[in-house]
N, C-alpha and C positions, 0 to 999 in steps of 0.2 A: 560502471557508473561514472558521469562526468565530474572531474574533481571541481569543489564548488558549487556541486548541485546542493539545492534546498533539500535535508530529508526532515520526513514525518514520520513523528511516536508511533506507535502500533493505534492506540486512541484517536488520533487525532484522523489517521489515513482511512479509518474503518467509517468513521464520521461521515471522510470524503464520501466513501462508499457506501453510506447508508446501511453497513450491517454491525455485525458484532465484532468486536476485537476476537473472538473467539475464532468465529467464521475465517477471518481473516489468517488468525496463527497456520487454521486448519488451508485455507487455499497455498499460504506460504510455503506450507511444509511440504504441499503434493504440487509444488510448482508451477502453480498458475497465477503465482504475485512474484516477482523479482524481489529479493530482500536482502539485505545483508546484515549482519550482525556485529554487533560492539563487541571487541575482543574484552574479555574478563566479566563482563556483567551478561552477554548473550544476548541483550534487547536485539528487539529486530529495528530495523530504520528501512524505509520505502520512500523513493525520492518523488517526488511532485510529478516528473513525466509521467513512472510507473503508475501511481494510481489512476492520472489522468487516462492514460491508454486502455487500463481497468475499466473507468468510467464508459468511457466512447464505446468499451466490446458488449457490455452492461447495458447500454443506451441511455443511459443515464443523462448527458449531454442532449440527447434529442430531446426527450420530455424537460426540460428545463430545472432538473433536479441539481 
C-alpha cells in the first residue's frame, strides 16, 4: 500500500460498500478486500483505492451508488 495513502475504519469502507462491517471483516479474512492491520490494537484499515476497486467489481460505480 502507497505510503500516504488515505485509509478507512472498517465503518466507514463497509458504508463505501454498502454492506455490513461484518460482511466485510468476513471478505477481509478470505481475501477479497486487501487490508492491513494496526500493530497492537488489530483494527483493520482499507485504503480508498481498495474499496474503490471493490466498488467498480460490485458495480456499484455503474448504478450511481
Amino acid at each position: 500500500m502507497a505510503e500516504g495513502e488515505k485509509m478507512l475504519g472498517i465503518t466507514e469502507a463497509a458504508t463505501r460498500l454498502h454492506i455490513s462491517p461484518s460482511l466485510l471483516r468476513k471478505w477481509s479474512d478470505q481475501g477479497l478486500v486487501k487490508t492491513m492491520k494496526l500493530p497492537g490494537s488489530g483494527y483493520r484499515r482499507f485504503t480508498v483505492a481498495e474499496i474503490e476497486r471493490k466498488r467498480r467489481e460490485l458495480g456499484l460505480d455503474e448504478q450511481g451508488a
